[in-house]
N, CA, C and O atoms as a CHARMM CRD file, in Angstrom:
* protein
*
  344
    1    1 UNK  N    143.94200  66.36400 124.03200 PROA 1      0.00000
    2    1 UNK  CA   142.72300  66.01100 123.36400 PROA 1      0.00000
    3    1 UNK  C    142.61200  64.49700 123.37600 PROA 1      0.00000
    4    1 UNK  O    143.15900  63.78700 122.53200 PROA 1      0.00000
    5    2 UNK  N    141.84600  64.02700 124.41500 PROA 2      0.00000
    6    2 UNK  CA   141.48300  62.69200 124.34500 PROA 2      0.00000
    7    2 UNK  C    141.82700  61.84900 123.21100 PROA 2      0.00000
    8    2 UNK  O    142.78500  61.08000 123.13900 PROA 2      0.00000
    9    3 UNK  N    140.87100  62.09600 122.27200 PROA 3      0.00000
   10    3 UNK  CA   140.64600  61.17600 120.86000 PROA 3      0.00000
   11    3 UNK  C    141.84200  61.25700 120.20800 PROA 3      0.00000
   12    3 UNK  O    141.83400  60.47500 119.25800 PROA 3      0.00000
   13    4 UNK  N    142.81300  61.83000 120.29800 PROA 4      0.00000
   14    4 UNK  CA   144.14300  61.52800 119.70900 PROA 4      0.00000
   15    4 UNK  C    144.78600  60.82100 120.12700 PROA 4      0.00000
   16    4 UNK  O    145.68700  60.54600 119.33400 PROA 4      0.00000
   17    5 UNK  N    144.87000  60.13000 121.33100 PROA 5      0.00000
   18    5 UNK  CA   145.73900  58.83700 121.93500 PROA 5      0.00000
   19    5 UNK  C    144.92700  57.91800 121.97700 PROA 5      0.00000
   20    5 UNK  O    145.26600  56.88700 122.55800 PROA 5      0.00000
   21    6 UNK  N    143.58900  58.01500 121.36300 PROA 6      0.00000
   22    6 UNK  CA   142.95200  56.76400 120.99300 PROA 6      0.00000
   23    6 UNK  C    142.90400  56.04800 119.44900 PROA 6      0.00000
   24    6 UNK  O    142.69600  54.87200 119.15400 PROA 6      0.00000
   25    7 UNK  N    143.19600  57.29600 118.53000 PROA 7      0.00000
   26    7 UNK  CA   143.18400  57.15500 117.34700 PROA 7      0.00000
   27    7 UNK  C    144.09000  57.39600 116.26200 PROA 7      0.00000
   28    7 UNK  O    144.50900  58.54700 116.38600 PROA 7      0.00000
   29    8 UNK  N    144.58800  56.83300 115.24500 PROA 8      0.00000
   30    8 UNK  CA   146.07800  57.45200 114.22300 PROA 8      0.00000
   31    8 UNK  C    144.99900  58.49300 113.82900 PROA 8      0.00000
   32    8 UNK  O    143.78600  58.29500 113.90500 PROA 8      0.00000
   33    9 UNK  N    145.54700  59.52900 113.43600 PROA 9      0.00000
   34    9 UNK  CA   145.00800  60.83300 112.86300 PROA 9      0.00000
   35    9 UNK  C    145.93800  61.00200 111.60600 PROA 9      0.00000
   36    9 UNK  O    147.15500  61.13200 111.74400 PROA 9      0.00000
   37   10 UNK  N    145.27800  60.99500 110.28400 PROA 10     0.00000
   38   10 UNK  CA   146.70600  61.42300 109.55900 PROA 10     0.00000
   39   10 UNK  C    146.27800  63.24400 108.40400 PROA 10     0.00000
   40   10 UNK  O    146.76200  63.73700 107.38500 PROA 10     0.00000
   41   11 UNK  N    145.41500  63.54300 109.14700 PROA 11     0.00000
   42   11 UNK  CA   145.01100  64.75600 108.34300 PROA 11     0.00000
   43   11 UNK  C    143.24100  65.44600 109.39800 PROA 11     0.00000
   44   11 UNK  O    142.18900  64.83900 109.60000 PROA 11     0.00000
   45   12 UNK  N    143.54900  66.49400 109.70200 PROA 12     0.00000
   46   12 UNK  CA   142.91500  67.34900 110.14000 PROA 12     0.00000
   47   12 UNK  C    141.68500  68.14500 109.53400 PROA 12     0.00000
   48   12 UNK  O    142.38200  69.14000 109.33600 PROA 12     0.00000
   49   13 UNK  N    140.62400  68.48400 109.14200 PROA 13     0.00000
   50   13 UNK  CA   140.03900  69.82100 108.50300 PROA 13     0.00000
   51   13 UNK  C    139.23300  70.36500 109.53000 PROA 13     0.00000
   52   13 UNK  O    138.26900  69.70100 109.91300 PROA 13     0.00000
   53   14 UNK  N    139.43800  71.31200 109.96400 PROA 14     0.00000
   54   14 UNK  CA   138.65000  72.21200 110.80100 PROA 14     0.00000
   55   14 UNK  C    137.90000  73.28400 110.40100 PROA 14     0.00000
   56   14 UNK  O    138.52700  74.05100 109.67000 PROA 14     0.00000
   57   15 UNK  N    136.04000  73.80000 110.78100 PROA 15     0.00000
   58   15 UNK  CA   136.54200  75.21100 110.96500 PROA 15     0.00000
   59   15 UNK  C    136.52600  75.81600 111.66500 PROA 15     0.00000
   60   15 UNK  O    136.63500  75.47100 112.84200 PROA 15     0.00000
   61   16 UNK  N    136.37300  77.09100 111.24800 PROA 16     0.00000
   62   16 UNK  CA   136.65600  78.63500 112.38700 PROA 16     0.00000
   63   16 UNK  C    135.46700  78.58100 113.43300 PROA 16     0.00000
   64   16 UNK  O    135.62900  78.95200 114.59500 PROA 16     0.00000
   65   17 UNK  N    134.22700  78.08000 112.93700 PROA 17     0.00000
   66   17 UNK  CA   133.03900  78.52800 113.46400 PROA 17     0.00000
   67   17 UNK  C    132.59400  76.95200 114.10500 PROA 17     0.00000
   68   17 UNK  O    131.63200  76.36500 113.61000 PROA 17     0.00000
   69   18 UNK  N    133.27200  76.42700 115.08200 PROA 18     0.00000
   70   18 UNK  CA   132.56600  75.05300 115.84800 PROA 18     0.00000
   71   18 UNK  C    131.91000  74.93400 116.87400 PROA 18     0.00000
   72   18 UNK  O    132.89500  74.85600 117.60700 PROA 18     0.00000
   73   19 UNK  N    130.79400  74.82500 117.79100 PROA 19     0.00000
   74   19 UNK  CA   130.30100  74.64000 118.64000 PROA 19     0.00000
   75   19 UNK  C    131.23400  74.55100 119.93600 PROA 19     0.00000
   76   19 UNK  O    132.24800  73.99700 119.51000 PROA 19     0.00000
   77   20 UNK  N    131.38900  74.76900 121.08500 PROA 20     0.00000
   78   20 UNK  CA   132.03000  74.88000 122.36200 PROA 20     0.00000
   79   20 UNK  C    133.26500  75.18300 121.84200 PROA 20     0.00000
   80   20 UNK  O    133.35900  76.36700 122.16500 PROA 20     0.00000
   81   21 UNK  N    134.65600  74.80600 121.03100 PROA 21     0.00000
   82   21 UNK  CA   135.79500  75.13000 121.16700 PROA 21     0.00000
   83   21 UNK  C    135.52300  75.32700 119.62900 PROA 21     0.00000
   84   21 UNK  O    134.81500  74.54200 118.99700 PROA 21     0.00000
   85   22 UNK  N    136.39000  76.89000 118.83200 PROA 22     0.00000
   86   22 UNK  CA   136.70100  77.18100 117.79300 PROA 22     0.00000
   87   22 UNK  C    138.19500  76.55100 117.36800 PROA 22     0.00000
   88   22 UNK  O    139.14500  76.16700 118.05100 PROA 22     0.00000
   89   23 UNK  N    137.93300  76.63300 115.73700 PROA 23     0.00000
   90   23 UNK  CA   139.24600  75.88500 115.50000 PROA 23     0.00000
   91   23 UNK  C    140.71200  76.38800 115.48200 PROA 23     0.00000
   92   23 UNK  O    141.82000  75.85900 115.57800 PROA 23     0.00000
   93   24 UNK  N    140.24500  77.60000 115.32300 PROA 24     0.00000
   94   24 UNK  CA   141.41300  78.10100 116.06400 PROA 24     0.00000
   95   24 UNK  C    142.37200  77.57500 117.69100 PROA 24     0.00000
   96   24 UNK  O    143.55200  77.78200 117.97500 PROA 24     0.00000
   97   25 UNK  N    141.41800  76.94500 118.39500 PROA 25     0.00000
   98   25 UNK  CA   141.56200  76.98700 119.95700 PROA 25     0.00000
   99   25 UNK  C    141.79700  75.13200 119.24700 PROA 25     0.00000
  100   25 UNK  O    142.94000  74.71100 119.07100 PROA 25     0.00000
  101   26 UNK  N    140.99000  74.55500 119.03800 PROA 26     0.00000
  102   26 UNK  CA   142.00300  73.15500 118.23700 PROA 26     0.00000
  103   26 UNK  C    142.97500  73.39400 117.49200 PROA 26     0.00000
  104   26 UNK  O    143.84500  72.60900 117.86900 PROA 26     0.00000
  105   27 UNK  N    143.27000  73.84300 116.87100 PROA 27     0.00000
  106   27 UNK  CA   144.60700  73.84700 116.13200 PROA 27     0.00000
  107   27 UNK  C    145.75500  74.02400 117.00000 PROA 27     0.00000
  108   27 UNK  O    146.73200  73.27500 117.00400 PROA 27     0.00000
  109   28 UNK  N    145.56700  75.26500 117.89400 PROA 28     0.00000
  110   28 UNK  CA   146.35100  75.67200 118.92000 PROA 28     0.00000
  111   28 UNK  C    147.08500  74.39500 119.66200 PROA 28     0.00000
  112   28 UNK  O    148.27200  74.07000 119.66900 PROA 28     0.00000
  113   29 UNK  N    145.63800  73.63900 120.44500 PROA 29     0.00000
  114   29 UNK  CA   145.94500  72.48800 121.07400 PROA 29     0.00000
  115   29 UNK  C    146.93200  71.50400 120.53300 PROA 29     0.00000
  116   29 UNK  O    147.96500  71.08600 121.05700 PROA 29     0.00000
  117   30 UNK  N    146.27500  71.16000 119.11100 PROA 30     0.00000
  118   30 UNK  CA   146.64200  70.05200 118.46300 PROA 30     0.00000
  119   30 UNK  C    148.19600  70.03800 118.36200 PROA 30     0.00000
  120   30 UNK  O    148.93900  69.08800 118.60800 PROA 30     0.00000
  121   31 UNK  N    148.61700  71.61200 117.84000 PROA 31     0.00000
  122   31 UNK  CA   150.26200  71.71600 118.05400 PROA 31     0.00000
  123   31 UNK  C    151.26900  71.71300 118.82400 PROA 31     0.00000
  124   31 UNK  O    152.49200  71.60700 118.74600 PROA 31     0.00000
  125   32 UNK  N    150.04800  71.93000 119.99900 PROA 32     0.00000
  126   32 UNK  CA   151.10900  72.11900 121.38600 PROA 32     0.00000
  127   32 UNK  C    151.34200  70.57500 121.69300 PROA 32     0.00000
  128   32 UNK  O    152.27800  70.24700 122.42200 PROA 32     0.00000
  129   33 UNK  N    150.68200  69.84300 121.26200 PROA 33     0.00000
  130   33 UNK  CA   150.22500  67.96000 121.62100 PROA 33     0.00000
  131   33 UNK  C    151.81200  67.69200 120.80400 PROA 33     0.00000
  132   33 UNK  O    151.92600  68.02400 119.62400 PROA 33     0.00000
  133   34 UNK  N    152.76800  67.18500 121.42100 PROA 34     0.00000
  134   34 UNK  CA   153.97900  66.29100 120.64600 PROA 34     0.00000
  135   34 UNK  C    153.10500  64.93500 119.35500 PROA 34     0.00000
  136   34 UNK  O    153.44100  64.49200 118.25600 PROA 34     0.00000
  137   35 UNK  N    151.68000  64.66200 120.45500 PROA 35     0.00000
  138   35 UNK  CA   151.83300  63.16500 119.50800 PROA 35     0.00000
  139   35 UNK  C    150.63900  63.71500 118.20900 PROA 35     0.00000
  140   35 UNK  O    149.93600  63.00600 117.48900 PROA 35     0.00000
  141   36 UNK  N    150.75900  65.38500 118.26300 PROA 36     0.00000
  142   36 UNK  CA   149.60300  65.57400 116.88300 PROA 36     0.00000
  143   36 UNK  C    150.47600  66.52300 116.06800 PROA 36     0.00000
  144   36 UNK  O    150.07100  66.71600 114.92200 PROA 36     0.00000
  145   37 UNK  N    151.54900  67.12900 116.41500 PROA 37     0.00000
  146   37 UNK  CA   151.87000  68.51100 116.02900 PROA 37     0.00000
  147   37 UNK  C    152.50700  68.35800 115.25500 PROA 37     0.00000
  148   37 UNK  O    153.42900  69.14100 115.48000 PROA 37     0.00000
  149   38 UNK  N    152.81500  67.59900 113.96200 PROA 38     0.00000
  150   38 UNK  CA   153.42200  67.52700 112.58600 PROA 38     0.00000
  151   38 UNK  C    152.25100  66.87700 111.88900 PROA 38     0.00000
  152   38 UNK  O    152.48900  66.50200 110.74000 PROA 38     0.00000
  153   39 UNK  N    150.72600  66.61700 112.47100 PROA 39     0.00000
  154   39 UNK  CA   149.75400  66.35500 111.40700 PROA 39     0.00000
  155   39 UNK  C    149.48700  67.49100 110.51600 PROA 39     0.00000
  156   39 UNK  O    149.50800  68.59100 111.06700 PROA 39     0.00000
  157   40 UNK  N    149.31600  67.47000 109.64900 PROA 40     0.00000
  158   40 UNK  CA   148.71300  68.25500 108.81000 PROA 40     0.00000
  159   40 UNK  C    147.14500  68.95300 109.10600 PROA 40     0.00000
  160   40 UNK  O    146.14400  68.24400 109.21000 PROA 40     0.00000
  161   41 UNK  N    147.10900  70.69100 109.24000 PROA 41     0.00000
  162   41 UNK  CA   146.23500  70.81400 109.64900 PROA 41     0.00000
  163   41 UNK  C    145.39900  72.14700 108.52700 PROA 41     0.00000
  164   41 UNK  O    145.90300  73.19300 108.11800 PROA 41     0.00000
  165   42 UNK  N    143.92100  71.56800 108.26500 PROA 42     0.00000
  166   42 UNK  CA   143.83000  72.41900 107.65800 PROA 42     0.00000
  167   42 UNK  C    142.16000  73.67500 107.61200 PROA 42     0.00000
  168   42 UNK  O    140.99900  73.34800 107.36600 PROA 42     0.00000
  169   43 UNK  N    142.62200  74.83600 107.89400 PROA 43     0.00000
  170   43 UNK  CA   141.34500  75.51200 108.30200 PROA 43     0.00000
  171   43 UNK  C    140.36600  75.57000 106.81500 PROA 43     0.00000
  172   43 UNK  O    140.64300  75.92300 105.66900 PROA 43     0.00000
  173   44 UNK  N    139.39000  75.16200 107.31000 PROA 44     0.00000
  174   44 UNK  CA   138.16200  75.24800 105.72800 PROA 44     0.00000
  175   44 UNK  C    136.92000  75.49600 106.23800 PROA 44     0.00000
  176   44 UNK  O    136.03600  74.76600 106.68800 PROA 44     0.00000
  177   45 UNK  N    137.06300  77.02000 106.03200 PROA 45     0.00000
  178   45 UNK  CA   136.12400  77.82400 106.41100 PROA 45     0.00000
  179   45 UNK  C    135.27900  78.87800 105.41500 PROA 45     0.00000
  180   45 UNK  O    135.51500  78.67900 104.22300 PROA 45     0.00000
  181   46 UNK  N    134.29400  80.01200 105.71200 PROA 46     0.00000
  182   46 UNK  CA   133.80100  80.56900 104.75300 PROA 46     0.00000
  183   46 UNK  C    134.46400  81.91000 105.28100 PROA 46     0.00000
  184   46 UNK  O    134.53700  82.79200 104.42600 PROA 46     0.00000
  185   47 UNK  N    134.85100  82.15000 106.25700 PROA 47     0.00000
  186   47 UNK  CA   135.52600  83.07000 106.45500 PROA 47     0.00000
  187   47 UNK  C    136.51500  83.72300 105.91000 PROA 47     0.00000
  188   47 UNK  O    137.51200  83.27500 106.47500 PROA 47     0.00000
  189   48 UNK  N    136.93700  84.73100 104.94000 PROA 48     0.00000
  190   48 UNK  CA   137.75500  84.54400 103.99000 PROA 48     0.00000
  191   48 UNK  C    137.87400  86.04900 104.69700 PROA 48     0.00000
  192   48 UNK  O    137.05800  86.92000 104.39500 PROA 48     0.00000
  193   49 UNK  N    138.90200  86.29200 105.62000 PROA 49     0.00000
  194   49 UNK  CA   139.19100  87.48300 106.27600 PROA 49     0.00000
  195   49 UNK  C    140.70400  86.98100 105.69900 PROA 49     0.00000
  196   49 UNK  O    141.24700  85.90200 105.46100 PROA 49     0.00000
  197   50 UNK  N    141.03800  88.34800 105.62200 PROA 50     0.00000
  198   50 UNK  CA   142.83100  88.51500 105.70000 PROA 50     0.00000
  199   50 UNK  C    143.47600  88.15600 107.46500 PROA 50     0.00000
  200   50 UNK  O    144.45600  87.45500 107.71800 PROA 50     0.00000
  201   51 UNK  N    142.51800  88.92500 108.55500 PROA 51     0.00000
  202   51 UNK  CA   142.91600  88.78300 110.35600 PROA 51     0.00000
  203   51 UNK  C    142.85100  87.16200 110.38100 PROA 51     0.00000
  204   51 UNK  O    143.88300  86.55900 110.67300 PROA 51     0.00000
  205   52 UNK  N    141.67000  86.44000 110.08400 PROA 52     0.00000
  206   52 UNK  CA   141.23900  85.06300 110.11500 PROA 52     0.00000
  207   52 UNK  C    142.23300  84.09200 109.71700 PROA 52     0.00000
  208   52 UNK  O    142.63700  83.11700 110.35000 PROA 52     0.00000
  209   53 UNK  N    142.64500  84.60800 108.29600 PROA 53     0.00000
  210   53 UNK  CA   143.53600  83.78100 107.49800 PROA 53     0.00000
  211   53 UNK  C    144.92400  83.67600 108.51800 PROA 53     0.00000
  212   53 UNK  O    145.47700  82.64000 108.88500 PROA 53     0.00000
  213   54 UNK  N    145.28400  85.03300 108.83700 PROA 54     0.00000
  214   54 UNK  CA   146.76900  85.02100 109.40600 PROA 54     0.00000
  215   54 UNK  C    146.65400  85.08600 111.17600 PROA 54     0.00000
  216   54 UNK  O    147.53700  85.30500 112.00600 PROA 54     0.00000
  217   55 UNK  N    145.18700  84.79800 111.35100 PROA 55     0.00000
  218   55 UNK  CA   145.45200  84.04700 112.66800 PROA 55     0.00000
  219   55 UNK  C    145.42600  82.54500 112.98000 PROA 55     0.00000
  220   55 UNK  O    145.78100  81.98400 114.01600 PROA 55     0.00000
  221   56 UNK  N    144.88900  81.98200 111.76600 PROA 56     0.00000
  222   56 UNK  CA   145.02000  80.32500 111.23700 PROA 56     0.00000
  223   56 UNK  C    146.46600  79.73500 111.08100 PROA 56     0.00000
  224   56 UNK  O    146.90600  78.62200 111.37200 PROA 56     0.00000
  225   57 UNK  N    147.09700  80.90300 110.49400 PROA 57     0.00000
  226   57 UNK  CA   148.58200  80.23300 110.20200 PROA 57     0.00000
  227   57 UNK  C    149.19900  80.89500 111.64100 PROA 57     0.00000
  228   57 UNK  O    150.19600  80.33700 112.09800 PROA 57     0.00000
  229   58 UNK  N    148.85600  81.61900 112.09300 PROA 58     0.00000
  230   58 UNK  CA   149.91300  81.79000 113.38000 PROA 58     0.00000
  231   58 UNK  C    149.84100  80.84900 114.68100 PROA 58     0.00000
  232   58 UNK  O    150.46800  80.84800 115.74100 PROA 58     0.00000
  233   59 UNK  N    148.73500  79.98600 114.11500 PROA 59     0.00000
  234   59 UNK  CA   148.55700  78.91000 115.56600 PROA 59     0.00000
  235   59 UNK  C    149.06100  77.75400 115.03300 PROA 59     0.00000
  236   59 UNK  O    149.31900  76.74900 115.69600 PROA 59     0.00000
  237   60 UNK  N    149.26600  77.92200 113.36700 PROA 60     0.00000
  238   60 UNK  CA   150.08900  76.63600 113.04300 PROA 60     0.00000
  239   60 UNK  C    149.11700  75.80000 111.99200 PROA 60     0.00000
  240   60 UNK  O    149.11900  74.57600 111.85300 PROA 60     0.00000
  241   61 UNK  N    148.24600  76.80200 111.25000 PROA 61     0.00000
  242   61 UNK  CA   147.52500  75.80900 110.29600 PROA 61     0.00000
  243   61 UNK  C    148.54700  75.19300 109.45800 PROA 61     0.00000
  244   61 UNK  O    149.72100  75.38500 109.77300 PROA 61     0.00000
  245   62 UNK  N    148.28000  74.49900 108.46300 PROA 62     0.00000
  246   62 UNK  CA   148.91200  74.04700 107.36100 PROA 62     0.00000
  247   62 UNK  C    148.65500  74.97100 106.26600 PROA 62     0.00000
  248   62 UNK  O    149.49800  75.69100 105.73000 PROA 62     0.00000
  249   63 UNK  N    147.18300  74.87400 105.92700 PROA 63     0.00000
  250   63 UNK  CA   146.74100  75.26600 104.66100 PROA 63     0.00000
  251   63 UNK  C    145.27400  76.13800 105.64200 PROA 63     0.00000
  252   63 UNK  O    144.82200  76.05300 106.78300 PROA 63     0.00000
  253   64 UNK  N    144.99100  76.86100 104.51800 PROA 64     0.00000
  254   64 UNK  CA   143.80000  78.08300 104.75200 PROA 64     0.00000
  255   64 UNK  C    142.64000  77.62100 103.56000 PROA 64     0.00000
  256   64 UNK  O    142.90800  77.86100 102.38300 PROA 64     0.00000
  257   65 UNK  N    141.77500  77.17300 103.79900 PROA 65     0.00000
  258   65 UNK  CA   140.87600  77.04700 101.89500 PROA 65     0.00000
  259   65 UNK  C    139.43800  77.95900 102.49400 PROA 65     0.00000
  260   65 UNK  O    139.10000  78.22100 103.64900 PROA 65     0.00000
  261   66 UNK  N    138.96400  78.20500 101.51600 PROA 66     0.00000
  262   66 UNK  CA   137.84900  78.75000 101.40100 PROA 66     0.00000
  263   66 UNK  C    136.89500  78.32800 101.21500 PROA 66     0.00000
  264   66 UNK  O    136.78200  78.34400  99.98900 PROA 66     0.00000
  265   67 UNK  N    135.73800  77.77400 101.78100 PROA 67     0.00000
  266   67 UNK  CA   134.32000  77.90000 101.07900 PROA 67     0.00000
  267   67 UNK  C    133.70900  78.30800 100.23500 PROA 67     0.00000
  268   67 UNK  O    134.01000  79.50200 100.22300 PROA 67     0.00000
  269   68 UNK  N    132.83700  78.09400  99.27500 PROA 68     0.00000
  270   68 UNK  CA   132.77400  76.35700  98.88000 PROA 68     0.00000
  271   68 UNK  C    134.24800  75.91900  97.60000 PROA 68     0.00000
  272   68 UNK  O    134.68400  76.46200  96.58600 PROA 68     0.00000
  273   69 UNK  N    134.57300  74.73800  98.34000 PROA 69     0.00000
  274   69 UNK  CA   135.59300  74.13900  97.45600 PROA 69     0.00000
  275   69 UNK  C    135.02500  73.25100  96.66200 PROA 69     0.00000
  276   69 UNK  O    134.24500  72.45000  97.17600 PROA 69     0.00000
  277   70 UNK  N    135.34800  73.17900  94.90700 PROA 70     0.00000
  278   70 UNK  CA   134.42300  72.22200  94.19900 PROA 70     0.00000
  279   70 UNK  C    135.42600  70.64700  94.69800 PROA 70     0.00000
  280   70 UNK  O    136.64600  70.56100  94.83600 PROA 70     0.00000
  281   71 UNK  N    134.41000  69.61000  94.86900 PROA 71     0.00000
  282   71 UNK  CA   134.74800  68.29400  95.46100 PROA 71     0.00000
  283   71 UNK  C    136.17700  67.99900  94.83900 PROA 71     0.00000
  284   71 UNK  O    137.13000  67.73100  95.57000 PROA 71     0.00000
  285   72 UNK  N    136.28800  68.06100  93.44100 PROA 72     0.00000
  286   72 UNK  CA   137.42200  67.67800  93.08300 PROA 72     0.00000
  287   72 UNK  C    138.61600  68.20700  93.17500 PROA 72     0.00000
  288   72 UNK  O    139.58300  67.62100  92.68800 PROA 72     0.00000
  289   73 UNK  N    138.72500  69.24800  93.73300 PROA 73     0.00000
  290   73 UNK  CA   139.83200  70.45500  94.00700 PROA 73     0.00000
  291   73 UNK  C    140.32600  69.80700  95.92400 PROA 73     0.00000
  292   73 UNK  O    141.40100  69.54500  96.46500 PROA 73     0.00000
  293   74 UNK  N    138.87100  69.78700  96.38500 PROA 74     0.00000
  294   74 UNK  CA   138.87000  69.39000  97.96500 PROA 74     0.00000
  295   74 UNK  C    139.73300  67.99400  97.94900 PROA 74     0.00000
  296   74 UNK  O    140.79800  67.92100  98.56100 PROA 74     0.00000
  297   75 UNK  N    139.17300  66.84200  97.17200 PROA 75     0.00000
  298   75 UNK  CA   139.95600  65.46000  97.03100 PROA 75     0.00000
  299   75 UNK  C    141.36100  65.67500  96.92800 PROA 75     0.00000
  300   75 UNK  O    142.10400  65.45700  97.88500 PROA 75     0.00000
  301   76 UNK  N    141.86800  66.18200  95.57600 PROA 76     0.00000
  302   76 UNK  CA   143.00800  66.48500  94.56500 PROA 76     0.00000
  303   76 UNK  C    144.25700  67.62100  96.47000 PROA 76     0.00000
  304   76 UNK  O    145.33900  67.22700  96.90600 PROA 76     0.00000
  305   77 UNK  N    143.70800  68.47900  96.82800 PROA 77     0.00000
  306   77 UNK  CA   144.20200  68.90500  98.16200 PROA 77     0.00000
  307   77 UNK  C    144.56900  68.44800  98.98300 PROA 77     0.00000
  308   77 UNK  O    145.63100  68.79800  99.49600 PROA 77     0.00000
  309   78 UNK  N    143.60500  67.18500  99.57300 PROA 78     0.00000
  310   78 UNK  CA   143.51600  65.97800 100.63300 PROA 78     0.00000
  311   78 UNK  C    144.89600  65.13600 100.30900 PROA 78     0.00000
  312   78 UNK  O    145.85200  64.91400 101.05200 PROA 78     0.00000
  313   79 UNK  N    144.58600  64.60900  98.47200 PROA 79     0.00000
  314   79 UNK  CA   145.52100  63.56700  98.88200 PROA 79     0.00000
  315   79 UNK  C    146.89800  64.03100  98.57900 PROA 79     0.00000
  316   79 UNK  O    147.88300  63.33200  98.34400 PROA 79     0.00000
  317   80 UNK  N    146.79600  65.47900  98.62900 PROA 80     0.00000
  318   80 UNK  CA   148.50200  65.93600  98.61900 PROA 80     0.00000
  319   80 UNK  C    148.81100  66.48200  99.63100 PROA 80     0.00000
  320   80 UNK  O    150.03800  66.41700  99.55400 PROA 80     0.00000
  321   81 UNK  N    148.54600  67.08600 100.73300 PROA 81     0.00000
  322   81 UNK  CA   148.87600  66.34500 101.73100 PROA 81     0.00000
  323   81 UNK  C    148.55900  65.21400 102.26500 PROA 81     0.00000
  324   81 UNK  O    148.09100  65.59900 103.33600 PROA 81     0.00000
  325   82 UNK  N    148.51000  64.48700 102.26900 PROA 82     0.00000
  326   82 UNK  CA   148.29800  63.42000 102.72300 PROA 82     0.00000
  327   82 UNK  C    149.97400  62.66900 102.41600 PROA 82     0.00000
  328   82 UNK  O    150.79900  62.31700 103.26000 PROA 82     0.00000
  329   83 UNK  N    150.04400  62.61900 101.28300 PROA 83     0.00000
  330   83 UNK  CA   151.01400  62.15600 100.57000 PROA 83     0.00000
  331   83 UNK  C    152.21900  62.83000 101.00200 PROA 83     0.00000
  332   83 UNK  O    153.07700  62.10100 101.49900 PROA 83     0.00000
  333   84 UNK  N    152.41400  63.79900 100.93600 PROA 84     0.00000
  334   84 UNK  CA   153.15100  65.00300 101.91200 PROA 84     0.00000
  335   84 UNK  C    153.11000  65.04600 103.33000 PROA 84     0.00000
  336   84 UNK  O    153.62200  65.85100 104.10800 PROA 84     0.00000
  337   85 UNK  N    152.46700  64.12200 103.51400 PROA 85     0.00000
  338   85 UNK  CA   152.56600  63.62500 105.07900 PROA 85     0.00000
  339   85 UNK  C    153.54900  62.32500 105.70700 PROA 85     0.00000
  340   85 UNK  O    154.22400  62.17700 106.72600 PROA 85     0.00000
  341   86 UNK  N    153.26000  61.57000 104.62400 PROA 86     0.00000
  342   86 UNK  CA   153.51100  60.13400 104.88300 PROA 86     0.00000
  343   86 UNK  C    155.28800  60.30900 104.81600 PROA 86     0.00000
  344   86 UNK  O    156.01100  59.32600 104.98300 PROA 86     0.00000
Protein backbone atom coordinates (compact mmCIF):
# COMPACT_ATOMS: atom_id res chain seq x y z
CA UNK A 1 0.00 0.00 0.00
CA UNK A 2 1.69 2.99 -1.32
CA UNK A 3 0.70 5.62 1.37
CA UNK A 4 2.32 3.68 4.07
CA UNK A 5 5.98 4.21 3.03
CA UNK A 6 5.08 7.66 2.57
CA UNK A 7 3.52 8.26 5.84
CA UNK A 8 3.99 7.27 9.97
CA UNK A 9 0.58 5.66 10.48
CA UNK A 10 0.00 5.17 14.17
CA UNK A 11 -3.73 3.92 14.25
CA UNK A 12 -6.03 2.61 11.55
CA UNK A 13 -10.16 2.81 11.46
CA UNK A 14 -11.67 1.11 8.68
CA UNK A 15 -14.90 -0.04 7.38
CA UNK A 16 -16.44 -3.14 6.05
CA UNK A 17 -18.32 -1.30 3.35
CA UNK A 18 -15.46 0.97 1.19
CA UNK A 19 -15.57 1.79 -2.34
CA UNK A 20 -13.09 -0.44 -4.74
CA UNK A 21 -11.25 -2.44 -1.87
CA UNK A 22 -13.31 -3.58 1.43
CA UNK A 23 -11.73 -3.39 4.72
CA UNK A 24 -11.49 -6.49 5.20
CA UNK A 25 -9.12 -6.82 1.93
CA UNK A 26 -7.08 -3.64 3.81
CA UNK A 27 -6.65 -5.06 6.89
CA UNK A 28 -5.54 -8.25 5.24
CA UNK A 29 -2.92 -6.18 3.30
CA UNK A 30 -1.96 -3.96 6.01
CA UNK A 31 -0.80 -7.20 8.07
CA UNK A 32 0.84 -8.93 5.57
CA UNK A 33 3.00 -5.29 5.11
CA UNK A 34 6.14 -5.88 7.87
CA UNK A 35 6.26 -1.92 7.94
CA UNK A 36 2.21 -1.76 9.03
CA UNK A 37 1.49 -5.07 10.76
CA UNK A 38 1.75 -4.22 14.56
CA UNK A 39 -0.39 -0.89 13.84
CA UNK A 40 -3.33 -1.02 15.51
CA UNK A 41 -6.25 -1.82 13.46
CA UNK A 42 -9.66 -1.11 13.95
CA UNK A 43 -13.00 -2.26 12.04
CA UNK A 44 -15.96 0.49 12.73
CA UNK A 45 -18.67 -0.52 11.03
CA UNK A 46 -22.61 -0.84 11.22
CA UNK A 47 -22.39 -4.23 10.47
CA UNK A 48 -22.85 -5.94 13.65
CA UNK A 49 -22.85 -9.67 12.24
CA UNK A 50 -21.34 -12.38 14.48
CA UNK A 51 -19.59 -13.96 10.45
CA UNK A 52 -18.42 -10.07 10.00
CA UNK A 53 -17.14 -9.65 13.46
CA UNK A 54 -15.04 -12.99 13.33
CA UNK A 55 -13.98 -12.42 9.88
CA UNK A 56 -12.47 -8.90 11.08
CA UNK A 57 -10.48 -10.57 13.73
CA UNK A 58 -9.32 -13.43 11.54
CA UNK A 59 -7.50 -11.06 9.10
CA UNK A 60 -6.06 -9.47 12.14
CA UNK A 61 -8.32 -6.58 13.31
CA UNK A 62 -7.46 -5.19 16.62
CA UNK A 63 -10.75 -4.12 17.86
CA UNK A 64 -14.45 -4.63 16.22
CA UNK A 65 -16.86 -1.36 17.32
CA UNK A 66 -20.14 -0.80 16.20
CA UNK A 67 -22.05 1.96 14.79
CA UNK A 68 -22.97 4.66 16.01
CA UNK A 69 -20.27 5.16 18.72
CA UNK A 70 -21.13 8.23 21.07
CA UNK A 71 -17.91 10.71 20.30
CA UNK A 72 -16.71 10.33 23.70
CA UNK A 73 -16.52 6.55 23.96
CA UNK A 74 -14.89 6.80 20.09
CA UNK A 75 -12.04 9.47 21.60
CA UNK A 76 -11.68 7.64 25.20
CA UNK A 77 -10.99 4.07 22.55
CA UNK A 78 -8.58 6.02 20.19
CA UNK A 79 -6.43 7.23 22.79
CA UNK A 80 -6.08 3.77 24.38
CA UNK A 81 -4.85 2.36 21.84
CA UNK A 82 -2.97 4.66 20.82
CA UNK A 83 -1.24 4.69 24.07
CA UNK A 84 -1.10 0.90 23.83
CA UNK A 85 0.66 1.40 20.85
CA UNK A 86 3.42 3.60 21.63
Amino acid sequence: MAITARIHIDLVILDIMMPGMDGIEVCRRLRADPQTAKIPIVMFTAMDRPDVRQQAIDVGATEFWVKPLPPSKLVSAMDRLLSNHQ
